[in-house]
N, C-alpha and C positions, 0 to 999 in steps of 0.2 A: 504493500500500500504506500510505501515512502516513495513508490515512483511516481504516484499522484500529487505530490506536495510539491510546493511550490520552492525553489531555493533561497528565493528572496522571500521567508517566512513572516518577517515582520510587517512587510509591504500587502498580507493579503488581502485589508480591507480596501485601501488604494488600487491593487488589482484589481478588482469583480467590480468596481465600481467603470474603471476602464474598460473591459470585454465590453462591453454596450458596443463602445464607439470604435473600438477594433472589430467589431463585427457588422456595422455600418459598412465601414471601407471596405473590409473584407466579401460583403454581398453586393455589393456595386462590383466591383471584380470579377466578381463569379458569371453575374450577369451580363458582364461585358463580353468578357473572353471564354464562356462558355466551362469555367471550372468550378471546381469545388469551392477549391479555397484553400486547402489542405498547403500547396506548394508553399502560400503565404502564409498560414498561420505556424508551420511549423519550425520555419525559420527566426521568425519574429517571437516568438513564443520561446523559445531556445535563447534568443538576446535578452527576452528579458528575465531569465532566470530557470526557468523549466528545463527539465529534461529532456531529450527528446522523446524517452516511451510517453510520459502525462502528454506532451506537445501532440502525439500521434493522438494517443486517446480521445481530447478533446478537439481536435481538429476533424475527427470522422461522424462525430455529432451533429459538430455544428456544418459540416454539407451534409449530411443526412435533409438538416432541417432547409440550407439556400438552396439547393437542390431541387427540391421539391417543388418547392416554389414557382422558381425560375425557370425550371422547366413546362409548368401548367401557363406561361406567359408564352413561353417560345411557342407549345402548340395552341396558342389562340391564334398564332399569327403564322401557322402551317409552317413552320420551318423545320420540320425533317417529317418522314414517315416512320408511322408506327408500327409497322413490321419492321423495318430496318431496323429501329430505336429497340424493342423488346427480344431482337435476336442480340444483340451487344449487349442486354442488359441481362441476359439467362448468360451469356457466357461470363458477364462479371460475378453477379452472384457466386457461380461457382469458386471463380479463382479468388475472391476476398472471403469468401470462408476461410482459407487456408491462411491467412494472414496475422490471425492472431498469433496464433503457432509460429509463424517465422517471426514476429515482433519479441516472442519472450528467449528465443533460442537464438537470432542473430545478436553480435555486440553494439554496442552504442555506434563505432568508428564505422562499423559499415551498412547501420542505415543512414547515416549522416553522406558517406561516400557514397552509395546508392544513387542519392537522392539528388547530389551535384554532377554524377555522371548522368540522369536522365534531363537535367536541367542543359548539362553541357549538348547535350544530343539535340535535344529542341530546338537551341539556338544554329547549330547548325545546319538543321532541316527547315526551316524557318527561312531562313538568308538566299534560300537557293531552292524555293520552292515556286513554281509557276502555275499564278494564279488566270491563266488564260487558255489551259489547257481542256480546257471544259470540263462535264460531269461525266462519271462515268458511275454504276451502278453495283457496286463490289455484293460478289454470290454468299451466302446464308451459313455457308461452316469458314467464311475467312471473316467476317463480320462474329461468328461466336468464339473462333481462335483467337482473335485479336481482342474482344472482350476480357475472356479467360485470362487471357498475359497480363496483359496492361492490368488489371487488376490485382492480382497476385502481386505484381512488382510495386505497383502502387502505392494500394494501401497498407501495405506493411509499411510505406514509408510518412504514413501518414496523410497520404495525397488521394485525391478520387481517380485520377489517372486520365480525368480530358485534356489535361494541356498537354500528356504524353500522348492522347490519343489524336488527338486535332492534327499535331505533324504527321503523324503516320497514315490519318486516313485519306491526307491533302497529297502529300507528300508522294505515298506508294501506290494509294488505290484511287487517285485523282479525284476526290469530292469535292465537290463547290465550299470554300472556305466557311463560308456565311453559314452554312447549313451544319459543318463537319462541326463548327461553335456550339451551334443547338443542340445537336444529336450528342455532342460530350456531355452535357450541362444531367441530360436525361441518362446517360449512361451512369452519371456517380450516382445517379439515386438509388442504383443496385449494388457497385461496389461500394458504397460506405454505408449502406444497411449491412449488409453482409460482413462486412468489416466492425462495423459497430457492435453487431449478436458477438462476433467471434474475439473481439477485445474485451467488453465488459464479463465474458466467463473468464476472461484472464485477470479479472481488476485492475485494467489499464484505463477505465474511462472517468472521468473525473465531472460527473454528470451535473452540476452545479454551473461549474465554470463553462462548459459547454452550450448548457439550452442558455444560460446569460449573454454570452457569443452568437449563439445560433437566432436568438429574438432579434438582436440589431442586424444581424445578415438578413434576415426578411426584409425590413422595409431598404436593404443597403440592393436587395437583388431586385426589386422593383424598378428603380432608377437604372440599375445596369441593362438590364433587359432593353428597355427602352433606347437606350443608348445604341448598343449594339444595330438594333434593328433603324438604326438611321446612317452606320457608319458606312463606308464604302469599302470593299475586300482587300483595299492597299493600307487603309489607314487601321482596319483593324489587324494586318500583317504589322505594321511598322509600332503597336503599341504592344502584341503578343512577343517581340522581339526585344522591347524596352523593359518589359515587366519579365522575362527570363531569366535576362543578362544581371538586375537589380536581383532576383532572387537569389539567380547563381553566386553573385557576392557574395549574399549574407550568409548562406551555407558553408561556403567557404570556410569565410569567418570563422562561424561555427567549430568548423570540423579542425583547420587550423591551428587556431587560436585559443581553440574550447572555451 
């Protein structure tokens, strides 16, 4: 249970009073770039004092709850298919089951190094992805293999795993960028359910600090949504490439610096 607790022990009323407004920023993000949230919370979360297991734990809550959300906005406004969407999300289910388990049996240095080498990848598929190459339509067991993965790797790192998934599905299997944002946003709402059952049998979630996070990510994914669905496929490339490379730092840091 001491990986639930905060390292800055004296600061926890300061803390929980903060999560509000870190989880504002945090669901405007999610809503933009079609993530969790996970990439950011569990960096930032880790600067300020947490461990990375608590940082995991409550990081898989609180997209549980922007997720959710964010996603019933993206389909008012028909941005992916629902077969498509529920084939990716039976494959995550699966592979974030299994994450709690590699959360209590990997070390601390290598979900931290994990989590910088999918960040380092990102930014690389990102830089030299072509958003002109039209849409193409990827078949129903590469769509739940690539669920499976992405999740498994994911959320053992604390992450839902769309912003690993949006390069991959732009990148390899040529999705229209706009769309591949939505369909990730829908995809964590399975890997970090799934992820969430299989952490809290491990007493890694810190359920407090998390719905407190996860309530200001509601009204923070609202506004992102919004956003999103007005930006254009180059400007939302050139802020998923700014929001990376800032992440990739902090981890760093992180891993680094401890």
């Amino acid at each position: 249970m001491r990986e639930i607790l905060p390292v800055l022990a004296g600061a926890g009323v300061k803390m929980l009073l903060f999560l509000p407004f870190l989880g504002v920023a945090v669901g405007f993000v999610s809503g933009f770039f079609g993530i969790g949230g996970g990439m950011m919370i569990v960096p930032v979360m880790m600067a300020l004092g947490y461990g990375v297991k608590a940082a995991i734990g409550i990081s898989v809550l609180q997209m549980l709850m922007s997720s959710a959300v964010g996603s019933y906005f993206n389909y008012k406004n028909a941005d992916f298919r629902m077969r498509d969407a529920l084939t990716l999300g039976l494959g995550a289910l699966a592979g974030a089951s299994l994450s709690g388990f590699v959360v209590v049996s990997a070390p601390d240095w290598a979900l931290k190094g994990g989590l910088a080498l999918a960040l380092a990848f990102c930014v690389y598929k990102m830089l030299f992805v072509n958003l002109d190459s039209g849409e193409r339509t990827p078949p129903k067991w590469a769509l739940f293999t690539i669920g499976f993965a992405v999740a498994l790797v994911a959320v053992s790192m604390g992450i839902g795993g769309a912003f690993l998934l949006t390069p991959i599905m732009v990148g390899f299997l040529g999705m229209d960028i706009k769309k591949a944002v939505s369909l990730g946003l829908f995809f964590v709402i399975f890997s970090s359910f799934s992820g969430f059952v299989s952490m809290s049998a491990q007493g890694l979630v810190d359920y407090r600090a998390g719905l407190i996070m996860g309530l200001g990510s509601i009204v923070g994914v609202y506004f992102g949504t919004k956003a999103h669905h007005l930006a254009s496929k180059a400007t939302t490339r050139k802020w998923l490439l700014i929001f990376y490379v800032c992440m990739l730092a902090l981890t760093l840091k992180s891993l680094i610096w401890g």
